[in-house]
PDBQT receptor file of N, H, CA, C and O in Angstrom, charges set to zero:
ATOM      1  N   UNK A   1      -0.086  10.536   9.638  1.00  0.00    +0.000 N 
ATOM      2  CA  UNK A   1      -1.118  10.284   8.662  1.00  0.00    +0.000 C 
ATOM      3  C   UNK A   1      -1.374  11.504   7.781  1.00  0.00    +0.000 C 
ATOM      4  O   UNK A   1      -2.020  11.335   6.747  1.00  0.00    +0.000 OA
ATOM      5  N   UNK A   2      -0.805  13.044   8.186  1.00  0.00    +0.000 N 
ATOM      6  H   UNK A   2      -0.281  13.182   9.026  1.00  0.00    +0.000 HD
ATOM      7  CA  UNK A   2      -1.090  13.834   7.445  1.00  0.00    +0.000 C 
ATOM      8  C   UNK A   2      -0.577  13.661   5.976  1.00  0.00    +0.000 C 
ATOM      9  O   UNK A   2      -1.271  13.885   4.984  1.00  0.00    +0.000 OA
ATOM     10  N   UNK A   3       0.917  13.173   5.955  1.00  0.00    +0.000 N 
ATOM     11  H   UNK A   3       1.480  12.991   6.761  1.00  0.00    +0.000 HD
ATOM     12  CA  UNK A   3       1.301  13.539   4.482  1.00  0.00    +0.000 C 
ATOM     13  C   UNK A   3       0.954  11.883   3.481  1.00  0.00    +0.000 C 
ATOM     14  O   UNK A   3       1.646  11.314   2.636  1.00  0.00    +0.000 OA
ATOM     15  N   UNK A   4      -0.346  11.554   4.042  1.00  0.00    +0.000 N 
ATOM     16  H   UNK A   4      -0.908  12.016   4.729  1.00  0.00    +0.000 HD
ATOM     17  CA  UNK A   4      -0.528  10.090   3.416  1.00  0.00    +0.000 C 
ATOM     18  C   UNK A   4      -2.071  10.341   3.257  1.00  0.00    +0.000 C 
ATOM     19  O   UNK A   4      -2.833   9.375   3.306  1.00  0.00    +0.000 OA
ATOM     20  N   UNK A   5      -2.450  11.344   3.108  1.00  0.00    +0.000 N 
ATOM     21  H   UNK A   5      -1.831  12.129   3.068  1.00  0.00    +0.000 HD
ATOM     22  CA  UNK A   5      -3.567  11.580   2.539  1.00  0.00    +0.000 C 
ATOM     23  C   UNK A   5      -3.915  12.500   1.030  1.00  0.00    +0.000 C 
ATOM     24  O   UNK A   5      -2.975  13.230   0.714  1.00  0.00    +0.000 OA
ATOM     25  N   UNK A   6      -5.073  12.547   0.127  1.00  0.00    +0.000 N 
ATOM     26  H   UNK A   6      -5.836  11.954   0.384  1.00  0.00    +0.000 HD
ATOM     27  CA  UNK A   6      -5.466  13.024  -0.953  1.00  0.00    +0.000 C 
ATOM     28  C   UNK A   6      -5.532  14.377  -0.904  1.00  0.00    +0.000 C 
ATOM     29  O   UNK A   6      -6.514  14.590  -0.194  1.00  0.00    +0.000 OA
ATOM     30  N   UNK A   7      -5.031  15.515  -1.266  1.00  0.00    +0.000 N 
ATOM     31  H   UNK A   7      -4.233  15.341  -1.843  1.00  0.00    +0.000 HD
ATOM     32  CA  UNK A   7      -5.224  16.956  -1.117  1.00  0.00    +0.000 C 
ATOM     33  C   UNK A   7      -6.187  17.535  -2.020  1.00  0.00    +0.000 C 
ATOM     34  O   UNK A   7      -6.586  18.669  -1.758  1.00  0.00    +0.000 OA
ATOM     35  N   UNK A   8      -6.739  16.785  -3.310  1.00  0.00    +0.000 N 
ATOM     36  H   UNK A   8      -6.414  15.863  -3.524  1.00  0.00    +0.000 HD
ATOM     37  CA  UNK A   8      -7.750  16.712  -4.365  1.00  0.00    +0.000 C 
ATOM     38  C   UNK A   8      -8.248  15.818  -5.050  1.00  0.00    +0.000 C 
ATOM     39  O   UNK A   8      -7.277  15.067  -5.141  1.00  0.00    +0.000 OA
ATOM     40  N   UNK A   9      -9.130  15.291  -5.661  1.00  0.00    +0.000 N 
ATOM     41  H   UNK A   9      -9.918  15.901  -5.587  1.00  0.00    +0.000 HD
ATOM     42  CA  UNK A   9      -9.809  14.115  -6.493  1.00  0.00    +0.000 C 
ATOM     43  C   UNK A   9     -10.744  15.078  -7.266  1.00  0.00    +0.000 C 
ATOM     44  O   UNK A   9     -11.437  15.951  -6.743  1.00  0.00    +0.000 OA
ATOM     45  N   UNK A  10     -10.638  14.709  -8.984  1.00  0.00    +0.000 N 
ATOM     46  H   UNK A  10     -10.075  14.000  -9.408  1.00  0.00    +0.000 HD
ATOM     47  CA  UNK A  10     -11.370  15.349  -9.662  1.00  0.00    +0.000 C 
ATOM     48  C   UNK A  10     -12.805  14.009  -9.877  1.00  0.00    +0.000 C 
ATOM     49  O   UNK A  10     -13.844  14.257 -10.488  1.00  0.00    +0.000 OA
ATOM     50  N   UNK A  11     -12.622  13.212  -9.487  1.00  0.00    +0.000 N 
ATOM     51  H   UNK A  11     -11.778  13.010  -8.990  1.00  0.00    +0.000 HD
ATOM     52  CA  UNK A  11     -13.589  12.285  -9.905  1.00  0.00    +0.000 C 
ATOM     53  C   UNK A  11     -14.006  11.352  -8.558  1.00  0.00    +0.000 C 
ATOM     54  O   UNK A  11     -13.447  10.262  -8.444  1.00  0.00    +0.000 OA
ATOM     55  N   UNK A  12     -14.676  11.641  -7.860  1.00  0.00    +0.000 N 
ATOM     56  H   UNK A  12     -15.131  12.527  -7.952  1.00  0.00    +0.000 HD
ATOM     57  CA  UNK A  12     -14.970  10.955  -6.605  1.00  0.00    +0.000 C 
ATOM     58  C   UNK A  12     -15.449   9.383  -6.775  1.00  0.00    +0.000 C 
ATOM     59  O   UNK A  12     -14.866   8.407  -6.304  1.00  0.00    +0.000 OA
ATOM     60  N   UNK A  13     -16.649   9.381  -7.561  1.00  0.00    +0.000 N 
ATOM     61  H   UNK A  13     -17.123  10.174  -7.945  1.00  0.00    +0.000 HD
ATOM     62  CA  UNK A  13     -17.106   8.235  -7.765  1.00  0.00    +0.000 C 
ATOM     63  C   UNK A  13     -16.007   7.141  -8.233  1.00  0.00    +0.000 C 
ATOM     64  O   UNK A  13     -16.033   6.063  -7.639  1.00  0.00    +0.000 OA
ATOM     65  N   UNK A  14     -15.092   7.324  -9.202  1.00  0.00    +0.000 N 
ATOM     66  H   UNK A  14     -15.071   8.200  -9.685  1.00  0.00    +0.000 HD
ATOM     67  CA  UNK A  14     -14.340   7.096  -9.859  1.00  0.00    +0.000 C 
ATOM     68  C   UNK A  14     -13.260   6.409  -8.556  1.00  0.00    +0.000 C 
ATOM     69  O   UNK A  14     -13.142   5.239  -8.193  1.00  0.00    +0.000 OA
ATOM     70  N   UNK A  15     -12.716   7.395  -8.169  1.00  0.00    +0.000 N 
ATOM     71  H   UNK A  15     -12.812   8.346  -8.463  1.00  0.00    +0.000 HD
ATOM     72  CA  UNK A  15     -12.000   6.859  -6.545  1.00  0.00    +0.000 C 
ATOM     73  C   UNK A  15     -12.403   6.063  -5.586  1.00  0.00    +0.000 C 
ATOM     74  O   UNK A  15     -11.697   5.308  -4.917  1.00  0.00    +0.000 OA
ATOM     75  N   UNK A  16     -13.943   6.286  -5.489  1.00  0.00    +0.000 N 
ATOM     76  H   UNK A  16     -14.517   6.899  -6.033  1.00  0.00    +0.000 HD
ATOM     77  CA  UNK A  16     -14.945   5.619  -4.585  1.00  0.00    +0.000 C 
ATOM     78  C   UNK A  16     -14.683   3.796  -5.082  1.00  0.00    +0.000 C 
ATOM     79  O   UNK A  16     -14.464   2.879  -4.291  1.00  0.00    +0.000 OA
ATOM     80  N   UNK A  17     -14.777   3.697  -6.405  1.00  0.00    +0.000 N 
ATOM     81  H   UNK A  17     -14.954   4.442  -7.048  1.00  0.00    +0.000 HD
ATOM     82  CA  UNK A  17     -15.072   2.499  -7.356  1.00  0.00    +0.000 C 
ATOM     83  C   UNK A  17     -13.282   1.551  -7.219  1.00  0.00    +0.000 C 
ATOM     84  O   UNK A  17     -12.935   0.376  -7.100  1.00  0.00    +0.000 OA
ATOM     85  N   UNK A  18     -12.675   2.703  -7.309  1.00  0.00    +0.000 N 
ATOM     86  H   UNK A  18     -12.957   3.658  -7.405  1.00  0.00    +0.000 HD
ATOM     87  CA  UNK A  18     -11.102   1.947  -7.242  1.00  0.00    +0.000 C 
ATOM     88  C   UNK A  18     -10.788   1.539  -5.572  1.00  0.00    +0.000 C 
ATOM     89  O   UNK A  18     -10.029   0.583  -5.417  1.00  0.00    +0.000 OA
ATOM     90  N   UNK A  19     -11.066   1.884  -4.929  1.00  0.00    +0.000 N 
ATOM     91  H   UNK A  19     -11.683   2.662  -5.054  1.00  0.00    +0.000 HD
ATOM     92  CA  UNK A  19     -11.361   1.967  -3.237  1.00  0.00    +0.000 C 
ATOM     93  C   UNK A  19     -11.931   0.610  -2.912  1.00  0.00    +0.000 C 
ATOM     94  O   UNK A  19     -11.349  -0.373  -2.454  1.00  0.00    +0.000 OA
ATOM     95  N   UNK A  20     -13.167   0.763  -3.240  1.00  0.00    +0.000 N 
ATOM     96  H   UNK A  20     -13.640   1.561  -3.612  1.00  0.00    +0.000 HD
ATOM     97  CA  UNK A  20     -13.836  -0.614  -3.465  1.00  0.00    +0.000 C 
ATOM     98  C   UNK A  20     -13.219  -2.049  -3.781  1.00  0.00    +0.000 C 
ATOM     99  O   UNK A  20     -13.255  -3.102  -3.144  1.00  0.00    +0.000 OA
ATOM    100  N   UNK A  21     -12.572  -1.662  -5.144  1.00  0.00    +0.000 N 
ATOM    101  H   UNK A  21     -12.543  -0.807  -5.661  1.00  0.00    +0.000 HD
ATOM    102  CA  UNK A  21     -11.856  -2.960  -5.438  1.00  0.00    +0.000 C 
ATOM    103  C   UNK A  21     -10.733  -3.220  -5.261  1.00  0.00    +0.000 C 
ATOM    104  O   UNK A  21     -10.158  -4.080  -5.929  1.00  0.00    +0.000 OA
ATOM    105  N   UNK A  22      -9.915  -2.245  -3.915  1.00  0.00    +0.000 N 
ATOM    106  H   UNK A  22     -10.382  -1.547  -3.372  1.00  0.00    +0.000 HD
ATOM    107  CA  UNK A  22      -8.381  -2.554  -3.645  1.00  0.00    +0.000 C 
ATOM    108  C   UNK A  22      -8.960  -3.966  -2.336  1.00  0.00    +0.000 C 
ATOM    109  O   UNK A  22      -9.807  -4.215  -1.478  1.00  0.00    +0.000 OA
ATOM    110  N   UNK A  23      -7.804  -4.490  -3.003  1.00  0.00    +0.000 N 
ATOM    111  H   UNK A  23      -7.116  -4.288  -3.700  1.00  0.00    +0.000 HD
ATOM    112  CA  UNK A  23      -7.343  -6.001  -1.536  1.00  0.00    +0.000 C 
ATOM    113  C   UNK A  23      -6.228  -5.643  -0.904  1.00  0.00    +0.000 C 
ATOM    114  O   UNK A  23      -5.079  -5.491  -1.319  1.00  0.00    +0.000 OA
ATOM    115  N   UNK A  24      -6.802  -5.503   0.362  1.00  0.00    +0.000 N 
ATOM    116  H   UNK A  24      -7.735  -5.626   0.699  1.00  0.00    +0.000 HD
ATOM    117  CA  UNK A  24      -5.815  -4.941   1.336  1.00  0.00    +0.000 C 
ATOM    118  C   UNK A  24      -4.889  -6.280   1.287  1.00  0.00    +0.000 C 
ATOM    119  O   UNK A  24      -3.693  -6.050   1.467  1.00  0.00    +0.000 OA
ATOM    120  N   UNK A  25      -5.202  -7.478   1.099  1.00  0.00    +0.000 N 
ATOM    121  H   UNK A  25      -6.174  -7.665   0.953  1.00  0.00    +0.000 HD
ATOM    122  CA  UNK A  25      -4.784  -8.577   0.961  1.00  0.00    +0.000 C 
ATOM    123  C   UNK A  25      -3.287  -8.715   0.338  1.00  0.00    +0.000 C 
ATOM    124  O   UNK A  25      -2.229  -9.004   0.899  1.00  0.00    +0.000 OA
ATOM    125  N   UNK A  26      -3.585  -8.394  -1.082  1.00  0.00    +0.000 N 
ATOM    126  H   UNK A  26      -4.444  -8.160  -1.538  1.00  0.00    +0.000 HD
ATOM    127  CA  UNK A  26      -2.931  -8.402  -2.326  1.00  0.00    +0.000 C 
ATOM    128  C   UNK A  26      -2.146  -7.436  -2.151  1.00  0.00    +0.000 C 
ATOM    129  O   UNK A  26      -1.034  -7.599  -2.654  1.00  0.00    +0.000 OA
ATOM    130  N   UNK A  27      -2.384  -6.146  -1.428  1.00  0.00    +0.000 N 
ATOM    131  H   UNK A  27      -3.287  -6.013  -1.020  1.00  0.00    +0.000 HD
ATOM    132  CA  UNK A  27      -1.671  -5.408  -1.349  1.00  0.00    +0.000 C 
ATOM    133  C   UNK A  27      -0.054  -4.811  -0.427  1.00  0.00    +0.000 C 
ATOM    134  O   UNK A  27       0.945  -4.124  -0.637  1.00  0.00    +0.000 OA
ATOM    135  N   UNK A  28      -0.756  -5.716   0.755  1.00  0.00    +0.000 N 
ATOM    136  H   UNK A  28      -1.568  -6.274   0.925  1.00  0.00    +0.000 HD
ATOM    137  CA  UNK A  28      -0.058  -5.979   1.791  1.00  0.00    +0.000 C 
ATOM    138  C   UNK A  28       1.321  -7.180   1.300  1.00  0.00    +0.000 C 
ATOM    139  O   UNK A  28       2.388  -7.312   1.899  1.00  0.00    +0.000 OA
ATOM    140  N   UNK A  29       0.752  -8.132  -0.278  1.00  0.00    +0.000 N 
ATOM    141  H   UNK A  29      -0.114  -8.025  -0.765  1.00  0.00    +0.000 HD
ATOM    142  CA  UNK A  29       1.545  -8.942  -0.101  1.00  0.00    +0.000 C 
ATOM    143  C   UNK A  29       2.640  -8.447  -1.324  1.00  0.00    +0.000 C 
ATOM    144  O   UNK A  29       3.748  -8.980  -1.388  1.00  0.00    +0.000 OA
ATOM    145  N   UNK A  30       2.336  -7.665  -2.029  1.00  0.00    +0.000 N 
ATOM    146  H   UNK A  30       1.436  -7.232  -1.977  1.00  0.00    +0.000 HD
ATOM    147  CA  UNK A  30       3.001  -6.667  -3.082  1.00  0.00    +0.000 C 
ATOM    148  C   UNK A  30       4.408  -5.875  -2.389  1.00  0.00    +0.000 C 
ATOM    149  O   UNK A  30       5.615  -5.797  -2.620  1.00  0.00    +0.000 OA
ATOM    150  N   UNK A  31       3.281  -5.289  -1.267  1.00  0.00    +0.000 N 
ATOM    151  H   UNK A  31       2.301  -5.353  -1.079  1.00  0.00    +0.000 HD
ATOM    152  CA  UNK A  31       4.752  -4.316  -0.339  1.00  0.00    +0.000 C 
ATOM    153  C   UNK A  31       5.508  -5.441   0.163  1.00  0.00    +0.000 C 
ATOM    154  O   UNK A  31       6.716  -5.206   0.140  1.00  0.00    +0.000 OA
ATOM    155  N   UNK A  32       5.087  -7.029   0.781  1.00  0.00    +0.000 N 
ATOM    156  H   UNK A  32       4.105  -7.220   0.799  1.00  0.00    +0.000 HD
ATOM    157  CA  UNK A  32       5.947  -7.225   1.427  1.00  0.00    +0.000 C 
ATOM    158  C   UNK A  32       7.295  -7.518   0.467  1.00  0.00    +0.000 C 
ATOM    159  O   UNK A  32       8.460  -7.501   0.864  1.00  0.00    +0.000 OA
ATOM    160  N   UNK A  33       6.731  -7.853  -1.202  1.00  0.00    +0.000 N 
ATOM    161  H   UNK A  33       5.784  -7.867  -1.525  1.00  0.00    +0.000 HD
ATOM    162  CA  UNK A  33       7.908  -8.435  -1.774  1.00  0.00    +0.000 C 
ATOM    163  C   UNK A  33       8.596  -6.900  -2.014  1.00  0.00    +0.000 C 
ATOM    164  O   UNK A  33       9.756  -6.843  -1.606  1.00  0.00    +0.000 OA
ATOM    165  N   UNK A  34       8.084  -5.688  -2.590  1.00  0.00    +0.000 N 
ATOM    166  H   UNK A  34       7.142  -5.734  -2.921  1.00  0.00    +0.000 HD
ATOM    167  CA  UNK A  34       9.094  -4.709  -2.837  1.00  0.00    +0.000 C 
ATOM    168  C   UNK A  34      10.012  -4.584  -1.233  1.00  0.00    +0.000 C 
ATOM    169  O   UNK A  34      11.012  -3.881  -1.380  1.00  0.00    +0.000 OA
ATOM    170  N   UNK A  35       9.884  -5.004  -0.112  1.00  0.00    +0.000 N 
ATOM    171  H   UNK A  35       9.072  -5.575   0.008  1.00  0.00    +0.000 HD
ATOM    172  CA  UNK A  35      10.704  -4.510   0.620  1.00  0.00    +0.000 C 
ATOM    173  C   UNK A  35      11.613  -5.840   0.775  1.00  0.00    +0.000 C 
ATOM    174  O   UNK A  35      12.762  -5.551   1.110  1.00  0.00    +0.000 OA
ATOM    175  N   UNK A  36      11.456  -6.784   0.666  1.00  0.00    +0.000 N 
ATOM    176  H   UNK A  36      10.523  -7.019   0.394  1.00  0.00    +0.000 HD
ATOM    177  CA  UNK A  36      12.176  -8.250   0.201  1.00  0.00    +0.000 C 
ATOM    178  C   UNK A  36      13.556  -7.461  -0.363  1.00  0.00    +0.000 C 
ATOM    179  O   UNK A  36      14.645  -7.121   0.099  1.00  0.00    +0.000 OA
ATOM    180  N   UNK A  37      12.796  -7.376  -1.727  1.00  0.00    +0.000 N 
ATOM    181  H   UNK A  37      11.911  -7.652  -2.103  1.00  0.00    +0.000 HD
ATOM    182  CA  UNK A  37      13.983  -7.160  -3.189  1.00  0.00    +0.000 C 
ATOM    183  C   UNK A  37      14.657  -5.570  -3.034  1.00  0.00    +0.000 C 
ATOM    184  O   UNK A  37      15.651  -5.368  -3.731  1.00  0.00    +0.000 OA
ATOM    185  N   UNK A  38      14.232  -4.567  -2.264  1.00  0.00    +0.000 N 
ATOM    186  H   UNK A  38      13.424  -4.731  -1.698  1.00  0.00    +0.000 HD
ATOM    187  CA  UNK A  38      14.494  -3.365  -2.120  1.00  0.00    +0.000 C 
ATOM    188  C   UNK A  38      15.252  -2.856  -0.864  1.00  0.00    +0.000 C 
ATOM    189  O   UNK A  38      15.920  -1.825  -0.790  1.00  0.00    +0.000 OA
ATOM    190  N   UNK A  39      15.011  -3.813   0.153  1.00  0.00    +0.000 N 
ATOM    191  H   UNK A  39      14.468  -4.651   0.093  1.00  0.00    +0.000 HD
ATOM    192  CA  UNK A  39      15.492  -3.434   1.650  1.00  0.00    +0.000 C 
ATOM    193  C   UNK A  39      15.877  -4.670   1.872  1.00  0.00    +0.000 C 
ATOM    194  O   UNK A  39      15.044  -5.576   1.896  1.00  0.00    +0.000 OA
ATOM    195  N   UNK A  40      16.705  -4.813   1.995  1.00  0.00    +0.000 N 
ATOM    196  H   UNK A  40      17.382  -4.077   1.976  1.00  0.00    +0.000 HD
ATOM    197  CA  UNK A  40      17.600  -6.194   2.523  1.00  0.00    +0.000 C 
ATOM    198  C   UNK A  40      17.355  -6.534   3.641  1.00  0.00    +0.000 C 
ATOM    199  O   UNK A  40      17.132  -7.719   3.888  1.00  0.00    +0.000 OA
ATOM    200  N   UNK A  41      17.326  -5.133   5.047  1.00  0.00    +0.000 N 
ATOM    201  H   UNK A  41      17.507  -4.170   4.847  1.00  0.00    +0.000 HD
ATOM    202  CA  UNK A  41      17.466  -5.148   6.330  1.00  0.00    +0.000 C 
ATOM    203  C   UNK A  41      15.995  -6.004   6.333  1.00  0.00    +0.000 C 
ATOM    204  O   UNK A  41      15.847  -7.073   6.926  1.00  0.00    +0.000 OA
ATOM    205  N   UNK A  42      15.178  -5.468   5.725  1.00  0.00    +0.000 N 
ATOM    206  H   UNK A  42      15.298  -4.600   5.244  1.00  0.00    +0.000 HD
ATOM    207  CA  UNK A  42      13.731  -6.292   6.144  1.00  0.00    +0.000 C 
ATOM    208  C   UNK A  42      13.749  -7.904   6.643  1.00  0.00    +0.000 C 
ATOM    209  O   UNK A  42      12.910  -8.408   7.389  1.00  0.00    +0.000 OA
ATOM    210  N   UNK A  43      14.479  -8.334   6.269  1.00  0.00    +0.000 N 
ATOM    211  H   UNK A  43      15.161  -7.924   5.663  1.00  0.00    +0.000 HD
ATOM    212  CA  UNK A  43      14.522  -9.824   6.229  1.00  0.00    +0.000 C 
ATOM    213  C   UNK A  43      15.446 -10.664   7.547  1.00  0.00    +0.000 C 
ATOM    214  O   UNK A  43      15.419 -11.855   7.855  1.00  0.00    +0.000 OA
ATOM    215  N   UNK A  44      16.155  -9.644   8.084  1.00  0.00    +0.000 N 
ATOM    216  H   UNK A  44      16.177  -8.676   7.834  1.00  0.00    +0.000 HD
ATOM    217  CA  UNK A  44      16.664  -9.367   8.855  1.00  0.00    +0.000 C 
ATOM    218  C   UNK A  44      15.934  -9.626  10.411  1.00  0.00    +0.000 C 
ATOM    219  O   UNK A  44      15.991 -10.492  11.285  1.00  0.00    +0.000 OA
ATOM    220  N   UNK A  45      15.245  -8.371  10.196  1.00  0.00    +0.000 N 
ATOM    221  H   UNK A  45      15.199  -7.668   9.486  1.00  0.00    +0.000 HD
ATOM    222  CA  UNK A  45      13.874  -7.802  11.438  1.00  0.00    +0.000 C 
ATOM    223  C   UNK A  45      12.256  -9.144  11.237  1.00  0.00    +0.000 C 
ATOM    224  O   UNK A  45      11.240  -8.807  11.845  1.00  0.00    +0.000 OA
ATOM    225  N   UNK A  46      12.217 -10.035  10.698  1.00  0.00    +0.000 N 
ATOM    226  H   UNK A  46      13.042 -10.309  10.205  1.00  0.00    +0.000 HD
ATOM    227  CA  UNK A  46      11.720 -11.366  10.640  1.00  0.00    +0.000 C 
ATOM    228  C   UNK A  46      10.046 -10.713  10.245  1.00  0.00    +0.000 C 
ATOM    229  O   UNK A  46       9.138 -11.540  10.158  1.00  0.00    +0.000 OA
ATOM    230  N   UNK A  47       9.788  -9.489  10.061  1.00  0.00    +0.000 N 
ATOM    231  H   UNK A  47      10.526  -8.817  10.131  1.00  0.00    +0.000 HD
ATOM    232  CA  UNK A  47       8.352  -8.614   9.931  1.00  0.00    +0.000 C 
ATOM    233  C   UNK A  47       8.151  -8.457   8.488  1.00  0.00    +0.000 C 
ATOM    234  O   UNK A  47       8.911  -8.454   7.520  1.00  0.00    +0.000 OA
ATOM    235  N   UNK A  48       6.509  -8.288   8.695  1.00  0.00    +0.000 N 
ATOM    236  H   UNK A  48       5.891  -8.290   9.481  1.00  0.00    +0.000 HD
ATOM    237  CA  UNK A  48       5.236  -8.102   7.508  1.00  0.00    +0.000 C 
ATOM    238  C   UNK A  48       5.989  -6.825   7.386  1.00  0.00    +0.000 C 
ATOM    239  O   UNK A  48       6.786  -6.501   8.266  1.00  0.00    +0.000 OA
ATOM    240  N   UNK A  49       5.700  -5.806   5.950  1.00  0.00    +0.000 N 
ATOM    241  H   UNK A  49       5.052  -6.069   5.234  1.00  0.00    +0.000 HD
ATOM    242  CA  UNK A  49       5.120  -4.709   5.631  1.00  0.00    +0.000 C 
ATOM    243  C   UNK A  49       3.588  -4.622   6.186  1.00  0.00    +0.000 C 
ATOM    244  O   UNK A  49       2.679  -5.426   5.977  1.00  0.00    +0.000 OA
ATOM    245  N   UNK A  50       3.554  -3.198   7.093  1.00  0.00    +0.000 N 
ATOM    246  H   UNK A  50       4.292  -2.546   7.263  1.00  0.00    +0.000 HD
ATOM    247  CA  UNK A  50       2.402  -3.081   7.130  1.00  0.00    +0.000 C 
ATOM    248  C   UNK A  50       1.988  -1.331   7.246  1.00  0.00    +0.000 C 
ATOM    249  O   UNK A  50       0.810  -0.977   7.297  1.00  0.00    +0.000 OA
TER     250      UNK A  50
């Protein structure tokens, strides 16, 4: 988890507000297609991106 974190933010609130309106949902279903069209093996191993 270390190299998957923020090392600075000039605008907190700003981050706070985009934070807020991510869908883990939507997002989860975004990665699963880039690893679809990008990683072949994925489809393979019968698994979510997660």
């Amino acid at each position: 988890m270390m190299d998957n974190a923020f090392i600075g933010i000039d605008n907190w609130s700003k981050a706070q507000k985009m934070s807020d309106n991510l869908s883990v949902v939507k997002l989860h279903r975004k990665l699963n297609a880039f690893a679809e069209k990008y990683c072949p093996v994925h489809q393979a191993f019968n698994q979510q991106y997660h």
